[in-house]
C-alpha positions in Angstrom: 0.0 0.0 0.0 1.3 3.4 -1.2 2.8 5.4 2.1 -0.2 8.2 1.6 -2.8 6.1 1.8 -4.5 4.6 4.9 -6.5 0.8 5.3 -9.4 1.4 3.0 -8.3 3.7 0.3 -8.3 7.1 2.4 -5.6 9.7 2.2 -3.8 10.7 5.5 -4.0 14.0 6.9 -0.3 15.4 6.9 -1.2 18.6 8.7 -3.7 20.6 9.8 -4.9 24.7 10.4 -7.1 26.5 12.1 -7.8 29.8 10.4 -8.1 32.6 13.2 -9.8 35.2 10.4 -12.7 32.2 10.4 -13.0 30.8 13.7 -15.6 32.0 15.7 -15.1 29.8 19.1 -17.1 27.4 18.7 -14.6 24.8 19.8 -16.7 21.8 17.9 -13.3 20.7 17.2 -11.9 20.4 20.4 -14.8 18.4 21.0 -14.2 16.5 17.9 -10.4 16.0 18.7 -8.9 17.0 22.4 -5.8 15.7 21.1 -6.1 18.4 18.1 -7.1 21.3 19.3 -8.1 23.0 22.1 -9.3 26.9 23.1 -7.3 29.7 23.6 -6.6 31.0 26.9 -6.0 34.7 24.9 -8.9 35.0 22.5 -12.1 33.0 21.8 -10.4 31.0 18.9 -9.4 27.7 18.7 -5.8 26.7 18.5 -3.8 23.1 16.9 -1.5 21.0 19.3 -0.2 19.0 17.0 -0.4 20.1 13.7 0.9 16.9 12.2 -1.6 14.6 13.9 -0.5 11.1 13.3 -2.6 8.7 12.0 -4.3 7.5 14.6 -6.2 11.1 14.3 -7.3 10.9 11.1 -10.8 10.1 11.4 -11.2 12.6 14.6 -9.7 15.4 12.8 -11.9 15.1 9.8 -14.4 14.9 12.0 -13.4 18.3 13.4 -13.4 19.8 9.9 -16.6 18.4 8.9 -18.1 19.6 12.3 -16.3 23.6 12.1 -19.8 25.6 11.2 -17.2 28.1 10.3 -14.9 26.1 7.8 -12.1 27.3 9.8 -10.4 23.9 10.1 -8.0 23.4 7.0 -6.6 19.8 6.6 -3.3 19.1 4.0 -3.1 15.1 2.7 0.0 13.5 2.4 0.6 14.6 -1.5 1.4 11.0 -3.5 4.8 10.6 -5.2 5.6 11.7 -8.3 4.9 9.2 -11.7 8.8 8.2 -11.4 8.4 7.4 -8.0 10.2 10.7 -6.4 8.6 13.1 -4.3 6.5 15.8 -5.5 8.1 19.5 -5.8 6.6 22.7 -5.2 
């Protein structure tokens, strides 16, 4: 099985963003994924712990997108390698 790919044909989340101009505190995805996220002690945003959550996350941190009623939760896939088996540039 390709290195990108999880059991089942799913791509793994590499990484993971919150963006602050879109959060409005909702904190779904704390809920969603403790390990994650969490809420700022500053501002009424929510803010990633790990921003390369491994792949034991995957399924809470998509849940933690899907659940953001703000779409402030950003998730970046593992990009496959390139046709001659390198890894992609740029």
């Amino acid at each position: 099985m390709p290195p990108h790919r999880e059991p089942g044909g799913k791509s793994r989340v590499a990484s993971v963003e919150v963006d602050l101009t879109r959060c409005a505190g909702y904190g779904l995805c704390v809920d969603a994924a403790p390990e994650v996220f969490r809420m700022s002690e500053v501002a009424e945003v929510a803010e990633v712990l790990r921003p390369e959550p491994g792949p034991e996350l995957t399924d809470s941190v998509r849940e933690a997108a899907r659940a953001c009623p703000a779409h402030a939760v950003f998730l970046f896939k593992d990009q496959p390698p390139g046709p001659d088996g390198d890894e992609p540039t740029g």
